[in-house]
N, C-alpha and C positions, 0 to 999 in steps of 0.2 A: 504494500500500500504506500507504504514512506517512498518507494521507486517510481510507480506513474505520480504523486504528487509533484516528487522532484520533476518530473517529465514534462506534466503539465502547469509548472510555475515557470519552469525555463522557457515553454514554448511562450505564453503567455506576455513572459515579462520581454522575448526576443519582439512578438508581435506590437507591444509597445511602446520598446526604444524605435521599429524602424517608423512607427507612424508619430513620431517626437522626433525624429530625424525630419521626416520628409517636411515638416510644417515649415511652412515659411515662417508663422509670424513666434516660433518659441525656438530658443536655442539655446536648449540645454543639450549637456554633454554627461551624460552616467558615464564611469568610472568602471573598468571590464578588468577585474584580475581572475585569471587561470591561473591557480598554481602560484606559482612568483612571477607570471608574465601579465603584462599587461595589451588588453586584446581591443576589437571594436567587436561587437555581436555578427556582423555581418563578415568579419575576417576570421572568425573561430571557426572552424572546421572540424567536428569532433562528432561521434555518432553517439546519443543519448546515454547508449548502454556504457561509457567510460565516463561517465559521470559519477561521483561517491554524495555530492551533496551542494546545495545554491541556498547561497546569503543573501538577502538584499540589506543594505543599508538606509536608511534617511536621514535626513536634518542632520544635526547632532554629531549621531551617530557617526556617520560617513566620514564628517567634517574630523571628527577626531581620530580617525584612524586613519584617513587619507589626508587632511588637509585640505586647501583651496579645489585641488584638484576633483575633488568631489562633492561638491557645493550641490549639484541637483543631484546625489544618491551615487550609492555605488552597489555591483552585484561583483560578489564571491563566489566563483565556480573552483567546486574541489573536485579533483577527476580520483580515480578507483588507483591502488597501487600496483605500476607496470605501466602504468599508460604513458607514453613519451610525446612531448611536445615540440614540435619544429620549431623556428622562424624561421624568416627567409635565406638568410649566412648559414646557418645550421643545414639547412635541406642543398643550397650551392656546391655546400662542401657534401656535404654525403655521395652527392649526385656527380661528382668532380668539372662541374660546369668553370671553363678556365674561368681568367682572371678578365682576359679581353673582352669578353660576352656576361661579365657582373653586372656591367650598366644597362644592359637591354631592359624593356620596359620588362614588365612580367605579367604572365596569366597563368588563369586556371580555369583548365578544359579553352582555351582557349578563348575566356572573356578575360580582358583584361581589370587588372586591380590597379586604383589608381593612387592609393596609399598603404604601402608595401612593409611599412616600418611596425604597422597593427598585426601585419600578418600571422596565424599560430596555427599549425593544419598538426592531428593527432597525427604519427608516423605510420600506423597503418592505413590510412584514407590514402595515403602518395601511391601510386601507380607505374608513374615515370616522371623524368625531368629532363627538355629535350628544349633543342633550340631550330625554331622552324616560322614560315612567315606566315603562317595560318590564324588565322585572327576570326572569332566576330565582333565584326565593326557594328557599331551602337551608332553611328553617323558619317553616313556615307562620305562626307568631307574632311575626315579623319585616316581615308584608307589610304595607306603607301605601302603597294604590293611588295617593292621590294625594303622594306623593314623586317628586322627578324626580332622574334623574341623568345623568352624565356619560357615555356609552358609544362607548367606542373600540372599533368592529369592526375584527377582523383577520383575514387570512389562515388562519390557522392557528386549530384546536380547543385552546383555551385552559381546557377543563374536563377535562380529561386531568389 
């Protein structure tokens, strides 16, 4: 029972930071710690079942164990013991992507990410990590065929 709760407060609380994202007229920023990482909801990549436990913070609360930096609330994702957590340097290096092709933009599944520093994908979602110019372009005026980039396939439908 304590497991679809956790299930369905994550989903919950995910489907209400992105509609407190997408507003125009509110800009607040929750506070996304994994683990010791710090994440955006939309760059976590992890499948429910390596979950152990979610914190939410408010007011106060937040403010004192985070600081300024969580002024609108923060959530506490505990993942299950085993569960390893990438960034994007950590998955480079796994994946031995040289040193020259570090700066290429980056995607996954081929839609591109366009804040890279959030990024925290569980290690078994990764698939492969491959440098190729396949792209879905989101605006036709953005496409340059011969651009390459970075694409970490995963698991999981990452255009959701």
């Amino acid at each position: 029972m304590k497991y679809l709760l956790s299930i369905l407060l994550f989903v919950t609380i995910s489907a209400k930071a992105q509609k407190t994202q997408a507003s125009s007229t509110i800009n607040q920023q929750i506070y996304i710690q994994v683990d010791s990482f710090r994440t955006d909801l939309k760059l976590l990549i992890i499948k429910p079942d390596k979950i152990e436990s979610i914190e939410v913070l408010k007011g106060e609360h937040a403010l004192s164990k985070f600081g300024n930096k969580a002024k609108d609330g923060a959530i506490i994702i505990k993942t299950k013991a085993g569960v390893k957590l990438l960034q994007l340097q950590n998955i480079l290096n796994k994946y031995n992507i040289a040193t020259a092709e570090r700066t290429l933009r980056v995607c996954i599944n081929q839609t591109i990410v366009k804040n890279t520093d959030l990024l925290l994908i569980e290690e078994s979602e990764i698939t492969a990590v491959e440098i190729t110019t396949e792209h879905n372009w989101l605006n036709v005026e953005d496409e340059n065929s011969n651009e390459r980039f970075i694409n970490i396939k995963i698991v999981s439908d990452f255009s959701k």
